[in-house]
N, C-alpha and C positions, 0 to 999 in steps of 0.2 A: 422587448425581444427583437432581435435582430438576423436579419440574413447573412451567410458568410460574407458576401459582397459587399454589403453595407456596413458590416463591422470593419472590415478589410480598411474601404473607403474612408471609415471615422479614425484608424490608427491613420491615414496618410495624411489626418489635418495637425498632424503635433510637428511642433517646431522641428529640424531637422530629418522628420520620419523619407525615410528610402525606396522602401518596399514592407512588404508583409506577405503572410502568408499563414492558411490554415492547414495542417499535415496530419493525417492519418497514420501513426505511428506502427503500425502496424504491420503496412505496407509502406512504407518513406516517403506515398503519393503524396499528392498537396492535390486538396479539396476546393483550393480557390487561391489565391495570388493577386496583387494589385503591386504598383509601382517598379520602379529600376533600380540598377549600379550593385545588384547579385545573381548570379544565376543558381533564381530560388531552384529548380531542379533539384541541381547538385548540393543545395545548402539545405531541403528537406531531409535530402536521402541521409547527407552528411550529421546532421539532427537529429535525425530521427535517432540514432547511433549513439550522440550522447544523453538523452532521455533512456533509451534503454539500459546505456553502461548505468547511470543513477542511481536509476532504479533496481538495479542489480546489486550495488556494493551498497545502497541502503538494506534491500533484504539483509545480506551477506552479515549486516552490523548490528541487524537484527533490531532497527528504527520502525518503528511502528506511527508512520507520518506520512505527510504527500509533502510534494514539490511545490512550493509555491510560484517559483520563477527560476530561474536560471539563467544568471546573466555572464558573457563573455565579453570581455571587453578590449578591443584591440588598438590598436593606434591614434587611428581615426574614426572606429566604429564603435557603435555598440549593440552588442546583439541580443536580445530578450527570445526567450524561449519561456512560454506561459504555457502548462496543459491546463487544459476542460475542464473542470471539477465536474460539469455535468455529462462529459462525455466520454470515458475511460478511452485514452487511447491515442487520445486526437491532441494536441496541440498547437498555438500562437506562437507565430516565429514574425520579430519584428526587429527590421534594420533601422538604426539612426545614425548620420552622419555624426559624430562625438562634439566635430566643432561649433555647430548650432544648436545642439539639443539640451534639453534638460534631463538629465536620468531620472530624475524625481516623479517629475510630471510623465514623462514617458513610462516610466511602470504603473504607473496610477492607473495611467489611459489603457494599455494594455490590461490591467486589471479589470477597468469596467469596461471594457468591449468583450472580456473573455466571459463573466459575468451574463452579460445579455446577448453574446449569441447563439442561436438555435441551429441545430443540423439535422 
């Protein structure tokens, strides 16, 4: 089990990783933050927003499932969006540079940080 800090801490040792961040969906806060090159703020609130639309037009289709990750992928970036299984609400938002990173291993790692951390 893990603290949000030290989960944070463990996404920032993968290849290419940015930043990260834990967000209480809720409220678009972020619970705890590590690393640069996004301003998490803007990019929880911003988050927070498509976790909810999801989660809406999955009711909507009337899916009877969870989210397992949510990936965006831009240019140069790539964005992971993991919620809590153990914490309805809350969500892992995790930046990688696309040119250095591995997406494989980067959702894995995302998977077992989300996995072992405690709030």
């Amino acid at each position: 089990m893990a603290t949000i800090k030290q989960s944070l801490d463990d996404l920032l040792t993968v290849d290419g990783a940015m930043c990260a961040a834990v967000v209480d969906s809720a409220s678009g806060m972020m619970l705890g933050s590590a690393g640069s090159g996004v301003d998490l703020e803007v990019a929880a609130a911003g988050n927070t927003e498509v976790v909810r639309a999801k989660l809406k037009t999955m009711r909507q289709l009337g899916l009877n499932d969870v989210i397992d990750d949510i990936l965006i992928t831009l240019g140069r970036q790539y964005h992971i969006i993991r919620p809590v299984s153990r914490k309805e609400g809350v969500f892992v938002y995790f930046v990688l540079d696309k040119s250095k990173s591995n997406l494989a291993l980067a959702r894995r790692k995302a998977q077992d940080v989300e996995r072992e951390l405690v709030i």
